[in-house]
N, C-alpha and C positions, 0 to 999 in steps of 0.2 A: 345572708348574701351581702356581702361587700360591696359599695357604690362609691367610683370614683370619678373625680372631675377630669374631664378633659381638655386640654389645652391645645391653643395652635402653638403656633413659634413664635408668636410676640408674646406669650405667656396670660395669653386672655382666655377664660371658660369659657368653652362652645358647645358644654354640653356635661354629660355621663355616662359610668359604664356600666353596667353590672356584671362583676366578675363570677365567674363560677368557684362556688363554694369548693369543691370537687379539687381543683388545681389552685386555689391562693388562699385556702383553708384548713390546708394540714398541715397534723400536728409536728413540730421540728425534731427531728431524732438526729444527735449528732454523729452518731455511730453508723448511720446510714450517709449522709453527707461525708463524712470521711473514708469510707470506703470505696465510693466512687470517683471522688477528687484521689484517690491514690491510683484506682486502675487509670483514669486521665493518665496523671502525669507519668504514672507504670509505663504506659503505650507511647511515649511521646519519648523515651529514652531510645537511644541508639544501639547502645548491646552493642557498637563494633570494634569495641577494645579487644587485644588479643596479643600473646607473645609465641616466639617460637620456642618451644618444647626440645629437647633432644633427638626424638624423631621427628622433627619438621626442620631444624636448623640446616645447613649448610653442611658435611666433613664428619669428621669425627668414626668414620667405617674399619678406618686401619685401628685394630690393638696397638698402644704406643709402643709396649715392649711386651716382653713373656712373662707370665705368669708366675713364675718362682725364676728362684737365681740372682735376680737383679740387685737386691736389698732396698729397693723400694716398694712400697703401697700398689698393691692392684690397681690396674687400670684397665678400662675397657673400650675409651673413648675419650679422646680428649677433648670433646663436645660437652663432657659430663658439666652440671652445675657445678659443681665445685673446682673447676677448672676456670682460669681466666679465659674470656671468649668464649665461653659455653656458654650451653641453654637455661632457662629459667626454670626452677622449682617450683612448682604450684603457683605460673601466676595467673591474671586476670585471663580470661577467653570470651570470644563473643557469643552470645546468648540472649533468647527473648526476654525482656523481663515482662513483659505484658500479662494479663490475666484475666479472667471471664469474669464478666457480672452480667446478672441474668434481665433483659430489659423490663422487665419489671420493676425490680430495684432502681434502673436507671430512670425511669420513668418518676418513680416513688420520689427520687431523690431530686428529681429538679421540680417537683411541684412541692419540694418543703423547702428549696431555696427561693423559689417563687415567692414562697410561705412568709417564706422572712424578710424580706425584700417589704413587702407592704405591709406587718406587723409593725417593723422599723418608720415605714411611713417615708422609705425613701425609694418608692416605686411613681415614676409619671408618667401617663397617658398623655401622647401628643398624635391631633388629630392627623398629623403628617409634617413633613420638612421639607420643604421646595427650596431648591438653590437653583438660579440663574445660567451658575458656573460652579465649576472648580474651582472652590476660594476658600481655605483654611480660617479665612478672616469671617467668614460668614457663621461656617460651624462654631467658631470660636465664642462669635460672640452671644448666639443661642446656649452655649453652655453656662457661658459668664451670667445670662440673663435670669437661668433655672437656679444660679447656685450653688453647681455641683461642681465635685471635683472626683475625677475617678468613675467616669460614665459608660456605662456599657448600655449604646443603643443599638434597639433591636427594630429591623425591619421584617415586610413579610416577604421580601423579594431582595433577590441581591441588587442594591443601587452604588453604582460604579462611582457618579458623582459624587456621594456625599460619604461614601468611605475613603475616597481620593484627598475627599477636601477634609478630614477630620485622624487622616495617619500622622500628620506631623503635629499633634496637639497631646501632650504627652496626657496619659493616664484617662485617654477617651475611645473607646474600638465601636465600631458598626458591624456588626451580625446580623445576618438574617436569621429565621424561624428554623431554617436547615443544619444549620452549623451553629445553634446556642449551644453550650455545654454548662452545668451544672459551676465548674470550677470558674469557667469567667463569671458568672453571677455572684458566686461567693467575693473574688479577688476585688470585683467591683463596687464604690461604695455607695454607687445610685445604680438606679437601673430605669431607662427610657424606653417604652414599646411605644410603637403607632399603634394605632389602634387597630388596623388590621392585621398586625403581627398578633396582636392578644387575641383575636378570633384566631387565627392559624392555630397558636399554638395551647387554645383550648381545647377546639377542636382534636388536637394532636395526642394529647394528654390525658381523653377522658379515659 
């Protein structure tokens, strides 16, 4: 079992944790980490590109001319793609690209980027963050003070305050326990829980 210090926000030990073996002790499989960071970013696509076709275009109902006699090339429509102002040939259309993965795996997969996350030894416990106000300068200077750069903290409740005071500080997000996903764990190259986020999402995980 894992034991780690916990800090407040002047970056002084107030204590420890014990993590559960369970969620910040398994083994890292990258094959499973990557298939989940692709259904993420899968689902997070729009799918609403789209052209019009020959049957969806505008015109093109009248035959230009008849069929023999003419001395030109059949025609059927001057919608056709091969016609200036006609419709597109096989092109893009809107479509899901999203795809299932089974909560289990998703489960599996954020308790191995968990995994890594404190393998790497760049996971910190802070017994909480109190800000006064909405003040970027406050967040700011708590992150300057840990060292990191590329912070993804986690709280166990959405806190308005201090994801307010920490949007304009580039390559730092706040999440609560509801809304973590595996791919921001990964992207990020520390990772901050309170300490009763880490209960939550023990709790969540077993």
């Amino acid at each position: 079992m894992a034991v780690v210090d916990i800090f407040n926000q002047q970056r002084q030990v107030v204590g420890t944790l014990d993590l559960d073996p369970h969620v910040f002790e398994t083994e890292v499989r990258p094959e499973i980490l990557h298939l989940v960071v692709r259904q993420h970013l899968a689902a997070k696509r729009s799918g609403t590109v789209g052209v019009k076709t020959r049957s969806t275009i505008r015109g093109g109902g009248r035959k230009p001319w008849r069929q023999k006699g003419t001395g030109r090339a059949r025609a059927g429509s001057n919608r056709s793609p091969i016609w200036r102002h006609g419709a597109v040939a096989h092109g893009p259309v809107a479509r899901d690209y999203s795809f299932k993965v089974n909560k289990k795996v998703q489960k599996l997969a954020m308790r191995m980027a968990l995994s890594s996350r404190l393998a790497e030894k760049h996971l910190t416990v802070v017994d909480g963050i109190h800000l006064d106000e909405i003040k970027t300068k406050a967040v700011a200077e708590i992150v300057q003070r840990f060292e990191m750069r590329k912070a993804l903290i986690v709280v166990a409740e959405v806190d308005n305050k201090l994801e307010l005071s920490a949007r304009n500080i580039p390559g730092v997000t706040v999440q609560s326990v509801d809304g973590i996903n595996v791919y921001d764990v990964l992207r990020h190259a520390h990772l901050v829980m309170l300490s009763s986020a880490v209960d939550r999402l023990q709790e969540r995980l077993k």
